[in-house]
N, C-alpha and C positions, 0 to 999 in steps of 0.2 A: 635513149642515148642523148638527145636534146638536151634533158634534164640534167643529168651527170655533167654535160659541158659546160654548160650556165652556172650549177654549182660550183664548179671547179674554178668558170673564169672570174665569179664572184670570192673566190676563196684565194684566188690570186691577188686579184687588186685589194684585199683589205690587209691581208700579210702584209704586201708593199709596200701599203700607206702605214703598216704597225711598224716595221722596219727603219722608214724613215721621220712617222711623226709618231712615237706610242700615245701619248696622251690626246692625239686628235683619235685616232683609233678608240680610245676609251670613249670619247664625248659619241664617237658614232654608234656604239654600243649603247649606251644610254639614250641616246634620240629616238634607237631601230628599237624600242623595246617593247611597243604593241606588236611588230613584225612579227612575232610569231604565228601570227594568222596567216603568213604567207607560208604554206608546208609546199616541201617538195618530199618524192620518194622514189630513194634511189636506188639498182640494183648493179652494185659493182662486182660484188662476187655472189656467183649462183646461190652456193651453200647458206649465205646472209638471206634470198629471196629480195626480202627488203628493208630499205634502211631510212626511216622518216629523220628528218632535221628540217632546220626553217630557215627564216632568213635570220633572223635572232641569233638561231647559233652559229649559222656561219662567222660572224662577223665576231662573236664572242670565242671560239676555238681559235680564228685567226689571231685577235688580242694573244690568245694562251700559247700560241707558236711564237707569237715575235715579241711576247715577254719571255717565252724560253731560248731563245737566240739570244736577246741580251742577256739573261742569266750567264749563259755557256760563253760571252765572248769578256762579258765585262765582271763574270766573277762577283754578287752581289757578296754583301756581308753573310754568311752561316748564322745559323741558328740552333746550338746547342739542344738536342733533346731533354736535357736535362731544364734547361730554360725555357722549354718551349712549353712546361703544364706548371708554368708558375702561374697562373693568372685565369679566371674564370672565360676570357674572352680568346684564349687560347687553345683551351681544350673543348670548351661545350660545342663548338661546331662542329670537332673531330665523333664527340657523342652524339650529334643531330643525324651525322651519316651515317652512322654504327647503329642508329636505332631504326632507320630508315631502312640500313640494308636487315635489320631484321626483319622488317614490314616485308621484305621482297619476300625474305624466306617461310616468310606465313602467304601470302599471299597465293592462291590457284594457280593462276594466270603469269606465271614466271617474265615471258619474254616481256609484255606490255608494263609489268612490274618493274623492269629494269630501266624501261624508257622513262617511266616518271621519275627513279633514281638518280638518272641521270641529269633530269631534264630540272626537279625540283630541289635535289640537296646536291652533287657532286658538282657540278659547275656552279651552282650559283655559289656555295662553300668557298671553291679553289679561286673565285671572282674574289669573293670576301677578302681571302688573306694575301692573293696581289695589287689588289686594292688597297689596301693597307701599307703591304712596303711600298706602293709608290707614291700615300701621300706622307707617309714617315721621310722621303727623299726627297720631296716634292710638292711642299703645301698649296703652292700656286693652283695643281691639281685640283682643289676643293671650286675652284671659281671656273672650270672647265666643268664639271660635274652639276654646277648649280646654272650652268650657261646652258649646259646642251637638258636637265632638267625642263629647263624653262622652255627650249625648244620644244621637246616632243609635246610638253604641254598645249602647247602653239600650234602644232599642226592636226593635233589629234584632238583639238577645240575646233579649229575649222571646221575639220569635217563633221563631227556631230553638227555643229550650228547650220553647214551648209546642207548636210541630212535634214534637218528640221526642215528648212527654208523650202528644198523641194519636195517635201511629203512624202520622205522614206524613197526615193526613187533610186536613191545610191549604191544602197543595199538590198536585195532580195532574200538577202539570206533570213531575216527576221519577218516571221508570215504576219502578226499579228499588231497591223496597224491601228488596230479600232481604236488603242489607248494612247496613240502619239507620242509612241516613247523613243525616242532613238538609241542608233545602237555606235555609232561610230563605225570602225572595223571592224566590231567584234560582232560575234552572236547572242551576244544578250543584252540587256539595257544596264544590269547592277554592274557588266565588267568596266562601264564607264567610272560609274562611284569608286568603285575598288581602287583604280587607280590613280584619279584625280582628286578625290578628297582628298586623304592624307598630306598629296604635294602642295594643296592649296597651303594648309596648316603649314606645313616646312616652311614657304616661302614670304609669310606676313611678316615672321620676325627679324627675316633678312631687307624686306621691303624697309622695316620701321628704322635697322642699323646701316641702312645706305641711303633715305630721309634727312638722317640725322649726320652723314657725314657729306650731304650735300649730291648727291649722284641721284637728282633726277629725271633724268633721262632714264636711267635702270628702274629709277622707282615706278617711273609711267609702264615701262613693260612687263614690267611684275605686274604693277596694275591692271592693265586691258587683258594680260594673256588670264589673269588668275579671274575675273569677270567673265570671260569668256567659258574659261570651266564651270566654275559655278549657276551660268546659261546652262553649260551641256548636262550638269548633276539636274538642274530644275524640271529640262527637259527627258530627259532619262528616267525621273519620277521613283528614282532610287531612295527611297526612304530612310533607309538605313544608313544611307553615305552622308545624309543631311544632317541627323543624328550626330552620327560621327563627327561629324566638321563642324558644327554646333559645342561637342565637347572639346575639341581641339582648340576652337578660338576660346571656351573658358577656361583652360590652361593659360595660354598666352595671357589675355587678360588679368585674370588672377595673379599672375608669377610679376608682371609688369606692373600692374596699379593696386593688386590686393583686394581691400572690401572698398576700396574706393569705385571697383569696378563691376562690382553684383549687380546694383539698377540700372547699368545699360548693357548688359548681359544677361538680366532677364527681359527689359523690355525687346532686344533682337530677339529670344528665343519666341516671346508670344507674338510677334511682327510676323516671325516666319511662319510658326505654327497656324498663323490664325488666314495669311494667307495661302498657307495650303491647303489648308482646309475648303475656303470658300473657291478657291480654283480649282484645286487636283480632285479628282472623279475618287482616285485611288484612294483616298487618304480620307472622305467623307465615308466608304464604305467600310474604312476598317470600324468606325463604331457603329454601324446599320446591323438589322440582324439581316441573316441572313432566309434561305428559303430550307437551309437543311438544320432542325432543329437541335444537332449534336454539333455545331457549328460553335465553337465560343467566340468568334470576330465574324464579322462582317465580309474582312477583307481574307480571299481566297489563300494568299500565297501565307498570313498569316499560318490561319489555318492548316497549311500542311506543313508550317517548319514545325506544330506544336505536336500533328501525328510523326513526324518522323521522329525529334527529341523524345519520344516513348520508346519507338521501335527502338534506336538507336541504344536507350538504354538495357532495354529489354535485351538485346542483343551484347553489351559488355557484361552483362551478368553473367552472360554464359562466357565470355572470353574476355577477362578483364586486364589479363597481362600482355597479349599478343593481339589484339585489337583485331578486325578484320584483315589485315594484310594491306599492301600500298598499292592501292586502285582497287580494292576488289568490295567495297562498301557496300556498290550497289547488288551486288553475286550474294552477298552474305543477308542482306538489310529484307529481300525481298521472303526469306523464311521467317521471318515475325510480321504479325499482324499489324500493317499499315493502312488499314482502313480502304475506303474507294479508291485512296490514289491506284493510276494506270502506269503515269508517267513516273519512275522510281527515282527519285536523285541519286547523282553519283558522289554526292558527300552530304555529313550534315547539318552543314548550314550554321556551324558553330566551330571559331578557328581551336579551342581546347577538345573539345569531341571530336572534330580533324584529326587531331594531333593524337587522338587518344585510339581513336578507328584504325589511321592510316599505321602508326609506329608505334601503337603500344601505349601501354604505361610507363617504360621507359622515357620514350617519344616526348609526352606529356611532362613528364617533369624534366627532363631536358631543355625544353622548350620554354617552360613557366620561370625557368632557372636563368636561361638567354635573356627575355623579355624583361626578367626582375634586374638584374644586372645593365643592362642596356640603360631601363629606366633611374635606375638608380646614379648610373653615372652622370646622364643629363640633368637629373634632380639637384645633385651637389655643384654643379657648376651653374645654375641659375643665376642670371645678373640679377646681384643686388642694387636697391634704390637710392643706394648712398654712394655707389661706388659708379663709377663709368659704364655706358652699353657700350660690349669690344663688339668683334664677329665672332670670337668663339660664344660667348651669348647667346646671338645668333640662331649660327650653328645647334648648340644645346638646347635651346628652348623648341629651336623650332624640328628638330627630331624628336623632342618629347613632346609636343604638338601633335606630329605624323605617330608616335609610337602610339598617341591617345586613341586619334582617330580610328588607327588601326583595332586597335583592339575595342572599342566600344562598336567599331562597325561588325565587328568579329562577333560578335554576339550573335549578329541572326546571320552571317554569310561568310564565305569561305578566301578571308585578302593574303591565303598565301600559294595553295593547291593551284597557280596558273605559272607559266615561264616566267611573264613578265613580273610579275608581281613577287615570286622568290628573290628572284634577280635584285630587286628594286629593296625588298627588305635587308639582303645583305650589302648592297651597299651604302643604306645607311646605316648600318652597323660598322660598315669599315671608317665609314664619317666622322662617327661616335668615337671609333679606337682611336681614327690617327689622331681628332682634333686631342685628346687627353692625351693622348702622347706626349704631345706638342706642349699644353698646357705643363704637364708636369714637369718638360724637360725647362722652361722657363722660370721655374718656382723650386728651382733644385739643383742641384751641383753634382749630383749623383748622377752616372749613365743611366740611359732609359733605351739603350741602343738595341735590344733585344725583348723589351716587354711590350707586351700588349697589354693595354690597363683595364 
């Protein structure tokens, strides 16, 4: 009963605040977006038993009430069905959910099925596309989004750093201090990377286009907060986020100074590599052998993304169109030979195999179709070296920055299968739509009052 009240008085005050300020309600949604670690479980009606949500969605369902209030009182603009599957960034979300809800419908495990449908494509989707009309109405929104960005970055650096500082005492939830990894909120060490790479990459090229229009005071807190991440990734000892953010800044680079800027983008890569090496324990045993002679790395967690990448396969050959179902990877994964492992993962550690387990084949080129499109539209808007750095520049560069990171880190681990982390992909996707919106309607005489580009 406790729990149901506190819900409730929480679902009250954020309606209130969406009622009277929407877009600060947006920035608190964005800030609250590790919160998902805070669950609550609630039983309002018997029949339900129980009904998991967090702090995350409260505060994001609230958004979706008191954007449907103003819909209902202020009558936005309609949107033509006919107009509404003109455009790639229109309808492939509508298929990301339709492939998803196939995943339910393969899936064993039905009710836990729906929770991630929920939790992974149907809100973070319905985020995307009012996300979208409100920065089509509303561009100013983009600096509220890169403000409260920067916040959560900000507090959820604290805390790993201060995790560090007192020798994991913050959290108990992570047993395994021998390797000093920390975890921040979360319960693992890579959920750190997963979420703080990427934003670092967003925010260098916004750093360099507010440098340049004189606003440093902004550029210092880009500065320290994004240093401070880059402590928590170092500390966190996420390898794959380092990777990632490594290909991210030679996006930026490249797209900004060209081959002007290959030998100090190789000399950072061998600077970091070389001191990881001689510091990180982790990173000296991935080329060690090890003590089991079927071992091809040194380095343990190696080693079993490269048994599960078999199983995994092993396992779409017998189901190549319906993938395992959505959440049941680890239910289906454990009937093929995966060697010693005890502990089974609940995914496989690779965002296209994700997408191909969780939803299919559909899933998968749905998904390769989103990602191709996304990239391509930040591609074409790349500031040229002849021409002015705007903020849609910015903007564009540094989401195809984040889209790098994302996807080169995707390769060995999974930056989308978490609340925070869908959430966070779709709205910069909705970044992506409004800023070409916006561009286009500036570069044209033609309405754009209904497209999505």
């Amino acid at each position: 009963m406790l729990t149901f009240v506190i819900v409730t008085a929480l679902a009250c005050v954020f309606v209130l605040l969406g009622l009277r300020h929407r877009r600060t309600l947006i920035g608190l949604v964005v800030l609250l977006l590790p919160t998902y670690v805070v669950r609550f479980n609630l039983t309002p009606f018997p029949v339900l038993h129980k009904l998991p949500t967090t702090l995350l969605e409260i505060a994001l369902l609230a958004y979706f009430a008191s954007f449907s209030v103003h819909a209902l009182t202020h009558r936005p603009d309609k949107i033509s069905l006919q107009s509404f599957f003109q455009t790639p960034l229109q309808w492939l979300p509508v298929l990301t959910v339709l492939a998803a809800c196939l995943g339910v419908w393969v899936a064993p495990q039905k009710i836990a099925a729906l929770g991630l449908l929920r939790a992974y494509f149907i809100e973070p989707v319905l985020f995307f596309y009012l996300l979208f009309w409100e920065i089509r109405h509303q561009p100013a929104l983009v600096k509220i989004i890169y403000g409260a960005l920067l916040g959560m970055m900000g507090w959820l650096s604290l805390d790993g750093i201060g995790q560090y500082l007192v020798t994991h005492q913050f959290h108990l939830n992570f047993a395994d201090t021998t390797e000093n990894r920390i975890t921040a909120v979360f319960n693992t060490p890579n959920a750190i990377g997963l979420l703080l790479a990427p934003l670092i990459t967003l925010f260098i090229p916004m750093g360099i286009w507010l440098w340049r229009n004189h606003h440093r005071r902004l550029v210092a807190a880009i500065g320290v907060i994004s240093l401070m991440a880059v402590l928590c990734l170092w500390w966190s000892i996420s390898r794959a986020s380092w990777i990632g953010l490594i290909a991210g800044i030679v996006v930026i680079g490249v797209s900004l100074a060209g081959k002007k800027a290959i030998p100090l983008l190789v000399l950072l890569t061998l600077v970091v590599g070389t001191t990881a090496y001689l510091t990180q324990t982790r990173v000296r045993d991935f080329f060690s052998p090890s003590a089991n002679a079927h071992d091809l790395f040194g380095d343990n967690s190696a080693n079993v993304r490269v048994l599960v990448y078999g199983a995994t396969f092993r396992m779409l050959q017998d189901r190549p169109l319906l993938g395992a179902g959505l959440g049941a990877f680890q239910a289906r994964i454990i009937q093929y030979n995966i060697g010693p492992l005890t502990d089974i993962p609940i995914f496989p550690h690779n965002i296209f195999l994700n997408f191909w387990t969780e939803t299919g084949l559909l899933g998968l080129l749905v998904f390769c179709l989103l990602l191709g499109r996304l990239l391509w539209l930040c591609y074409r808007q790349l500031p040229s070296r002849q021409a002015p750095y705007t903020l849609s520049n910015a903007i564009f560069l540094g989401s195809l920055a984040f889209l790098t990171t994302l996807i080169v880190h995707g390769l060995f681990d999974v930056p989308y299968f978490k609340n925070d982390l869908s959430l966070l992909f779709w709205m910069i996707a909705a970044l992506i739509a409004g800023t070409t919106l916006h561009n286009g309607s500036t570069k044209s005489s033609q309405p754009h009052a209904d497209t999505l580009q």
